[in-house]
Backbone as numpy.savetxt, mean C-alpha at the origin, in Angstrom:
# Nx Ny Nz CAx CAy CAz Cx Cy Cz
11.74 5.06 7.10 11.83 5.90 5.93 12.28 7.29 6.36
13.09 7.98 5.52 13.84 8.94 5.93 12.49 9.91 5.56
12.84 11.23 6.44 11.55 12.42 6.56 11.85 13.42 5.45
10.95 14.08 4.86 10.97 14.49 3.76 10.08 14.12 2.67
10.06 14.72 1.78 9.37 14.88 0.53 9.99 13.33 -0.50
9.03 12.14 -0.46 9.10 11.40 -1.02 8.58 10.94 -2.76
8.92 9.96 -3.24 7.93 9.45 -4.13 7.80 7.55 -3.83
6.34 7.55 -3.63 5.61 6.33 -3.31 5.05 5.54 -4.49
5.18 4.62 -4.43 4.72 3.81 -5.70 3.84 2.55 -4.66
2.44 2.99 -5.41 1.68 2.05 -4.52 1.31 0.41 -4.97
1.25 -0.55 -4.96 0.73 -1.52 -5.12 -0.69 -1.87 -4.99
-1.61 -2.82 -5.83 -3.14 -2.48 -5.70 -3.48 -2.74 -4.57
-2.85 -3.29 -4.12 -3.39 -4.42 -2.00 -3.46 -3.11 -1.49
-2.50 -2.34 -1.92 -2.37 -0.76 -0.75 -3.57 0.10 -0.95
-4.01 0.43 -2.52 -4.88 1.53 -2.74 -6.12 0.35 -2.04
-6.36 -0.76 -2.37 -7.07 -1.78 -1.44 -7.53 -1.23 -0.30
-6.68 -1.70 0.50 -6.59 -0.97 2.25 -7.32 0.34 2.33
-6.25 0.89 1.15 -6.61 2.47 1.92 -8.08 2.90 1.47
-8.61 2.36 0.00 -10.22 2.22 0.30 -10.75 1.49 1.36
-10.52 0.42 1.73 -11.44 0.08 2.62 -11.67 0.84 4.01
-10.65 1.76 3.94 -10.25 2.05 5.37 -11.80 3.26 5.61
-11.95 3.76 4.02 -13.27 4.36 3.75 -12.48 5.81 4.00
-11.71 6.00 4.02 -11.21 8.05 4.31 -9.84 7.80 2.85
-9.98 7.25 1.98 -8.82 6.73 1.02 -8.17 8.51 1.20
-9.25 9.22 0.59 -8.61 10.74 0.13 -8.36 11.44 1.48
-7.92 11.28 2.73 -7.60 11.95 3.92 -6.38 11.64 4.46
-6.09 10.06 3.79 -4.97 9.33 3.68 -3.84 9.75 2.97
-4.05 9.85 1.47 -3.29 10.50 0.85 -3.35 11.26 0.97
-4.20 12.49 0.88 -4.00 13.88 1.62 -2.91 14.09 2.42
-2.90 13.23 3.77 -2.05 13.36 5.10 -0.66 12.97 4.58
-0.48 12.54 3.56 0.79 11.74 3.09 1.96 13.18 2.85
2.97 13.21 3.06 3.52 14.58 2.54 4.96 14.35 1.16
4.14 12.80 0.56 5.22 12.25 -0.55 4.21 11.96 -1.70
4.59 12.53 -3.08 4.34 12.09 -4.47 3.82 10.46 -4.50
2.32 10.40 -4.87 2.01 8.96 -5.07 1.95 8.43 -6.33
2.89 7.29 -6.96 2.56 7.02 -8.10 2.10 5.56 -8.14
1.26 5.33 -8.73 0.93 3.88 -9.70 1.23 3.85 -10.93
2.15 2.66 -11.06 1.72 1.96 -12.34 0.51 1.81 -12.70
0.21 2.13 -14.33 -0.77 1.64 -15.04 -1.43 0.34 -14.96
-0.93 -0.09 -15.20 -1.38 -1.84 -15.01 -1.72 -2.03 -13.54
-1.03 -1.59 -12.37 -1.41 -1.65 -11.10 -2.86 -0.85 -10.67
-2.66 0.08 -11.31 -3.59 0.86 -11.06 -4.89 -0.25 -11.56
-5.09 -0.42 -12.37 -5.94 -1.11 -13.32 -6.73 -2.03 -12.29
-5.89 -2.93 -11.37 -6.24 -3.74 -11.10 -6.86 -3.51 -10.15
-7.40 -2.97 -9.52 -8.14 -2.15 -8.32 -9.45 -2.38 -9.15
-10.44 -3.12 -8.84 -11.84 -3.16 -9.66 -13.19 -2.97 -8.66
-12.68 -3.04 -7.27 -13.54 -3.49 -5.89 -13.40 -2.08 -5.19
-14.22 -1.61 -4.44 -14.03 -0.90 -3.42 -14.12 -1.83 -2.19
-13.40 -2.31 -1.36 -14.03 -3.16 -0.35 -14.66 -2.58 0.80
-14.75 -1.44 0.68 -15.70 -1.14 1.76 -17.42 -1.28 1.28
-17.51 -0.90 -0.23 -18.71 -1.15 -0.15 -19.31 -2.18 -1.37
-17.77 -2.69 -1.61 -18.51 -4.29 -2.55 -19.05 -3.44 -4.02
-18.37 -2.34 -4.29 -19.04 -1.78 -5.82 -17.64 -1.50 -6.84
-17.91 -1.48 -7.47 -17.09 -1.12 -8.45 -16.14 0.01 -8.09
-14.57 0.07 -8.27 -14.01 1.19 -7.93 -13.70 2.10 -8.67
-14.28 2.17 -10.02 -13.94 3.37 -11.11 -14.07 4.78 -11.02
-14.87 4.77 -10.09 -15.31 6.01 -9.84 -14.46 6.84 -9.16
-14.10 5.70 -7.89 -13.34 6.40 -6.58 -11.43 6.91 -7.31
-11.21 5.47 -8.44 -9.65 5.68 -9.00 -9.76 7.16 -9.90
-11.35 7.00 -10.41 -10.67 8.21 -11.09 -10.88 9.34 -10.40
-11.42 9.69 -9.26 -11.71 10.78 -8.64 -10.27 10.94 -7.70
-9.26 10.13 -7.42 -8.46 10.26 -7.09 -7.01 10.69 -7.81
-7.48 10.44 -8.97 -6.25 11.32 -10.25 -6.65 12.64 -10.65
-8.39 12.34 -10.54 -8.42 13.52 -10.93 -8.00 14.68 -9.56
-8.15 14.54 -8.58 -7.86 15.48 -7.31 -6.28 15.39 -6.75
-5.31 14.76 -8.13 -3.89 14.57 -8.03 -2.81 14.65 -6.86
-4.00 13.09 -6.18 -4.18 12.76 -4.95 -3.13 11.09 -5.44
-3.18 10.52 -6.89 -2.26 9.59 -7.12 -2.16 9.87 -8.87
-0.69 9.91 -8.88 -0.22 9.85 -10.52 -0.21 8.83 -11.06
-0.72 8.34 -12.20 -0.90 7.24 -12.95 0.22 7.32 -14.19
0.89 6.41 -13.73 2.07 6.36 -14.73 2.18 4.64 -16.03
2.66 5.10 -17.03 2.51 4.09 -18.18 4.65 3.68 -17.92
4.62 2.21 -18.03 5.85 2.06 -17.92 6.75 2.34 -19.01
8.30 3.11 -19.02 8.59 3.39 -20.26 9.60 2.05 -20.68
10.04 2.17 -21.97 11.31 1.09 -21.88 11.94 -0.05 -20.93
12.62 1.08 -19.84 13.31 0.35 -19.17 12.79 -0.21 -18.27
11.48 0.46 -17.89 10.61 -0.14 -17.23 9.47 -1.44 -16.98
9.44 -0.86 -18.47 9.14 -2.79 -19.15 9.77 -4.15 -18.84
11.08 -3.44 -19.23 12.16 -4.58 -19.06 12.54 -5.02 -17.85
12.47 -3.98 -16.70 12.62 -4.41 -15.56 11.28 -5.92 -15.23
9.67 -5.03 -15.21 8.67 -5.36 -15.71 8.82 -7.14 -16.22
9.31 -7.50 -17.33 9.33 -8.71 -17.33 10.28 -9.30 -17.16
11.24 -8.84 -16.52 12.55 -9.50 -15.49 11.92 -10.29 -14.31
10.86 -9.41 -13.98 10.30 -9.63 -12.55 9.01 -10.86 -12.76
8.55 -10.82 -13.31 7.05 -11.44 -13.60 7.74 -13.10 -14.02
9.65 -13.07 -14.48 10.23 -14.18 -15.11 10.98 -15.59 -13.61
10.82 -16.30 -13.83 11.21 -17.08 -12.90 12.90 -16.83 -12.82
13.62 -16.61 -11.68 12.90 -17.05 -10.18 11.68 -15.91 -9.13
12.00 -14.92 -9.97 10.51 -14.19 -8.90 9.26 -14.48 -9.38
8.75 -14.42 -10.44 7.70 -14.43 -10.90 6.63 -14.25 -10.02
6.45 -12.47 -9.80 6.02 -11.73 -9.18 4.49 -11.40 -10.18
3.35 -10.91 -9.38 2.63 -10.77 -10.58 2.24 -9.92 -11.03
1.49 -9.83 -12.45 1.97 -8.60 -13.17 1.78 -7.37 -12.10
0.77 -7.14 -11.11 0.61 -5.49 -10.45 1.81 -5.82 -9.46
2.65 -6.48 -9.19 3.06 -5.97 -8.26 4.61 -6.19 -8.99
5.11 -6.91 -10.42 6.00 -6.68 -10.88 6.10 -5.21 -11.42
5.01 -4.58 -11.99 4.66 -3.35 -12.44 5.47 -2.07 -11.52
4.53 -2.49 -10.22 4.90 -1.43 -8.92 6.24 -1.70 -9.04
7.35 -2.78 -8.98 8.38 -2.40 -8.81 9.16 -1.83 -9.65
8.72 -2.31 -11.05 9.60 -1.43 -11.97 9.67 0.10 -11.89
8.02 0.30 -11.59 8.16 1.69 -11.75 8.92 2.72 -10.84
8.91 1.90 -9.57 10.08 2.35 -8.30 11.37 2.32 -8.52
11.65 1.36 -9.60 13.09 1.49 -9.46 13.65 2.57 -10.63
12.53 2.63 -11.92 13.07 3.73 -12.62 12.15 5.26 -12.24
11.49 5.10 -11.38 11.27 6.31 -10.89 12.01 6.75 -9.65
13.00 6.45 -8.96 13.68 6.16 -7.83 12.94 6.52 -7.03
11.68 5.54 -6.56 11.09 5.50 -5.75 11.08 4.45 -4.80
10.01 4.91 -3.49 9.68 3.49 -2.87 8.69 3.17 -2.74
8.86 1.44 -3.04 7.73 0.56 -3.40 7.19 0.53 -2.37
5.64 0.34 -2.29 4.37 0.34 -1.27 4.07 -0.90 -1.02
4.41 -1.97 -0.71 4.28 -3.44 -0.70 3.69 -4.27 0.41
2.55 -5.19 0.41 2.56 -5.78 1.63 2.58 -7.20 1.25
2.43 -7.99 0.28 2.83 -9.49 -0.18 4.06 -9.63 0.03
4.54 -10.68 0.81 5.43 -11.52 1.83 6.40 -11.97 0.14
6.38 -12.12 -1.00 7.10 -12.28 -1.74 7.64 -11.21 -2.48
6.47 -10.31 -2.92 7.14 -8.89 -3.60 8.24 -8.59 -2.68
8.09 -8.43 -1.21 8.90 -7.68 -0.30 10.10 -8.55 -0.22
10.02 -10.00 -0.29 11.76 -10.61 -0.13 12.38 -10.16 -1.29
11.80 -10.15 -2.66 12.28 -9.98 -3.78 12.99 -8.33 -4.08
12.52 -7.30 -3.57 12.70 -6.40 -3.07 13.83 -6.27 -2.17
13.58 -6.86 -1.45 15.33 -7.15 -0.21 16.41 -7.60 -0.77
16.26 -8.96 -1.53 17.08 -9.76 -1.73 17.75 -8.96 -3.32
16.77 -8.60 -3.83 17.66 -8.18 -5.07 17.87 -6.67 -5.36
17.16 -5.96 -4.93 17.25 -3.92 -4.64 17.65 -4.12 -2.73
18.71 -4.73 -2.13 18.44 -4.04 -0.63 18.84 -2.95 -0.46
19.43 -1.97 -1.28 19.43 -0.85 -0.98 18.28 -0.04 -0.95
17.45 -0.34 -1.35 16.09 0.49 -1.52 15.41 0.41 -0.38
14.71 1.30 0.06 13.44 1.54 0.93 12.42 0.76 0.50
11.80 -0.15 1.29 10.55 -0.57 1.12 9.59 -0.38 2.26
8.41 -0.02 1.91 7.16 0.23 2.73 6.24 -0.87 2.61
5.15 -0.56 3.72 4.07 -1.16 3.29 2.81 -0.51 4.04
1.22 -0.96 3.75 0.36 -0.45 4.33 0.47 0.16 5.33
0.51 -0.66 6.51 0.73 -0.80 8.04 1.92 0.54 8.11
2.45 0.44 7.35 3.82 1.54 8.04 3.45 2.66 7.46
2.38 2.73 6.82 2.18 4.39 6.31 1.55 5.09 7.72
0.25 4.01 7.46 -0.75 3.99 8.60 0.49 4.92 9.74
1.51 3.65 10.02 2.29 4.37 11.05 2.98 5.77 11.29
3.85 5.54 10.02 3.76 7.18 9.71 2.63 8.23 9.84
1.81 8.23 9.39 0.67 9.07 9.60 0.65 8.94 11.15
0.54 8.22 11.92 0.07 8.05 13.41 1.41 9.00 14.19
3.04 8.65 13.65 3.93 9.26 14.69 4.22 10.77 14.52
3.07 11.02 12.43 3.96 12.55 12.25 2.46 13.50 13.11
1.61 13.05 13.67 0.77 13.65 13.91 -0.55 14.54 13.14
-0.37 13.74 11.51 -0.94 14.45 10.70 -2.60 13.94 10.65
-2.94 12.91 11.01 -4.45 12.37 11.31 -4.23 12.30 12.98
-5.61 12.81 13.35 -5.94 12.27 15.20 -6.36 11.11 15.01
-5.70 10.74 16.53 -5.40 9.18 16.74 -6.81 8.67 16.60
-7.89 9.11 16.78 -8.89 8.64 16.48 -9.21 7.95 15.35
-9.22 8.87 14.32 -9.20 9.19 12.85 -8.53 7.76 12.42
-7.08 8.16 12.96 -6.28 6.98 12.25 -6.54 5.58 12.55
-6.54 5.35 13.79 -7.50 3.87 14.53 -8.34 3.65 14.06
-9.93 4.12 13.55 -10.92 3.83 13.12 -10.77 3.26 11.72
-9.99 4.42 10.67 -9.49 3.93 8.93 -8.44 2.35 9.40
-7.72 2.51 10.33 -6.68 1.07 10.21 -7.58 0.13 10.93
-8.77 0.16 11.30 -9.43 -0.93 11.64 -10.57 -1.21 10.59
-10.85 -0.03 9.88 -12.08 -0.51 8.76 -10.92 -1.18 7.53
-9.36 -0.80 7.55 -8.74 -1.46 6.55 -9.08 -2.64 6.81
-8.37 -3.34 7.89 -8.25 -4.31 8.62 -9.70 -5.24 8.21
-10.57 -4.93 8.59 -11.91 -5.21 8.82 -12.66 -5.60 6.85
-12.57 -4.52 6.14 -13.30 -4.60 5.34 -12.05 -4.97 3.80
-10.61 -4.43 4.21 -9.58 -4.79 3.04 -8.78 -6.16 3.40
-9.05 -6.66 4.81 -8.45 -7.68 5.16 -7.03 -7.39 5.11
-6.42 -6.22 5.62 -5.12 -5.59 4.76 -4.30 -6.59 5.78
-3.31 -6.94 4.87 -2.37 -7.78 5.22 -0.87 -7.02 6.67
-0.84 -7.35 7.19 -0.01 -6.76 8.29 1.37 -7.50 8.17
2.47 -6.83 7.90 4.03 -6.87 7.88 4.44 -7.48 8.96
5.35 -8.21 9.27 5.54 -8.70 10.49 6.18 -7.35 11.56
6.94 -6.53 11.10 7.60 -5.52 11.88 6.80 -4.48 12.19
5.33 -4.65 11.48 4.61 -3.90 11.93 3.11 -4.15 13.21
3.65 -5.44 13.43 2.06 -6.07 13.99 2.05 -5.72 15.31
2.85 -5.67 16.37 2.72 -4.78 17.32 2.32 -3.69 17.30
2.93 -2.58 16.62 2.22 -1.16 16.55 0.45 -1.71 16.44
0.19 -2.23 15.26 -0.89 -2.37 14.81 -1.92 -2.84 15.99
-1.95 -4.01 16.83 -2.29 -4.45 17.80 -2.34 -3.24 19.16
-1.23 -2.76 19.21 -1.56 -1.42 20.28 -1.83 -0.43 19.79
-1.90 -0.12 18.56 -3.13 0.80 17.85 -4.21 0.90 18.30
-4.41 -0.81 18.06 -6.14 -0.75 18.04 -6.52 -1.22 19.65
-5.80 -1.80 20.02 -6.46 -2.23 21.17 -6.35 -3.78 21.41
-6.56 -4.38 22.06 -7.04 -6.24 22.30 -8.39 -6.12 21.54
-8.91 -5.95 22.09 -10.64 -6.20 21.55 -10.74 -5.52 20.09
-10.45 -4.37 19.74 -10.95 -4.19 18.26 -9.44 -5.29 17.56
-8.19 -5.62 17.84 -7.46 -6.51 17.32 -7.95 -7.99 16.99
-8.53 -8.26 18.02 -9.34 -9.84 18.08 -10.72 -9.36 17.07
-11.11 -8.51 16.62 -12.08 -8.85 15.55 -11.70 -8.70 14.01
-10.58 -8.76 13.92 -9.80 -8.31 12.32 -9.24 -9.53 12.02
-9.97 -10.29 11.21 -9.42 -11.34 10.72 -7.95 -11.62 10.39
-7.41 -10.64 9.70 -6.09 -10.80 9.08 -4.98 -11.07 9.97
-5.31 -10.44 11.99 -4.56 -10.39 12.28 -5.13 -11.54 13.34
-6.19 -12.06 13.22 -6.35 -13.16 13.84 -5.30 -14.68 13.22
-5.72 -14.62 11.94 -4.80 -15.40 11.28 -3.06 -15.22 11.76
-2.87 -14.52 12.44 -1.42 -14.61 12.71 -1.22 -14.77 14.70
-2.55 -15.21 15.00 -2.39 -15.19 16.16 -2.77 -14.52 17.52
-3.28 -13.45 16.98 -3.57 -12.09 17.52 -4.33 -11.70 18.17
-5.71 -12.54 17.51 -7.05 -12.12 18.25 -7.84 -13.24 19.19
C-alpha cells in the first residue's frame, strides 16, 4: 500500500481481530488512514472476542472517539451491494457491504476471507486490497507501535479472534511472533505452522 493518508474500509473479521487483539483503540489510533465501515458491516460485530461479551459498547465508543466512520450505503452503493451478494460471487452481506462502500468511497477494502479477496482481484484488480495481518504489518515497519506492543495485540488477535492469516502474510506473522508463541495460535496451526 502506497504511504500516505488513506481511506480504509474495514470488514467485521477485521474490527474482530483488532478487538481481540484487546488494544482495538491503539490500533486505530497508530493507523495514519480514515477508517470507514459500512453500516451493515459494522452491525455485525456483536462479540468482543477477547472477552466473550457483547460488543456495543466498545463499537460505539469507537465512533464516538472518531476512531471509525460509520457509513449508510448510498444508491450506487446498494447496487454495487447486491451485484456482489448475486451469484457468481455471492459474497455475504458484511463483506459485500465493505466492498461497495470501497469502491464508491475510493477506498481500500480491509479483507481477510479467501473469497471476498479473489473477488476483489478478479473483478476491481486495480484496487488495493488489505487485510488484518498487513495492517498489523504496517504498523510494525512504520514504527508507530513497539515491537512489543505490536507482537503481544497480533498474538492475542491470533489467540482470542482466531484472525485469519493471508497467505503473503504468514511468514512475517510467524517471525513476528516467534516458533513457540506461532505453534500456540490455532489459525496458524491450521495452515501448518505450529
Amino acid at each position: 500500500m502506497a504511504e500516505g493518508r488513506q481511506t480504509l474500509v474495514l470488514d467485521a473479521s477485521v474490527l474482530i481481530n483488532f478487538l481481540g487483539s484487546e488494544c482495538v483503540e491503539v490500533i486505530l489510533g497508530s493507523l495514519s488512514d480514515r477508517v470507514l465501515m459500512a453500516e451493515r458491516t459494522f452491525n455485525e460485530v456483536l462479540r468482543d472476542p477477547s472477552g466473550r461479551m457483547p460488543a456495543a459498547a466498545q463499537r460505539r465508543a469507537l465512533v464516538d472517539r472518531g476512531l471509525i466512520i460509520v457509513a449508510p450505503l448510498d444508491h450506487v452503493g446498494n447496487q454495487w451491494f447486491l451485484d456482489l451478494v448475486s451469484e457468481p460471487d455471492a459474497l455475504d452481506d458484511g463483506e459485500a457491504a465493505a466492498v461497495a462502500l470501497a469502491l464508491v468511497s475510493d477506498a481500500v477494502p480491509v479483507l481477510d476471507e479467501r473469497r471476498a479477496r479473489r473477488v476483489v482481484r478478479e473483478r476491481f484488480a486495480e484496487r488495493a486490497l488489505e487485510s488484518s495481518a498487513g495492517l498489523f504489518r504496517r504498523l510494525s515497519e512504520s514504527g508507530r507501535l513497539p515491537p512489543e506492543v505490536l507482537r503481544d495485540a497480533l498474538f492475542r488477535a491470533l489467540q482470542n479472534a482466531r484472525m485469519a492469516v493471508v497467505p503473503e502474510e504468514l511468514d512475517w506473522v510467524v517471525r513476528t511472533l516467534g516458533t513457540d508463541l506461532a505453534s500456540r495460535c490455532p489459525s496458524l496451526a491450521r495452515r501448518g505452522r505450529g
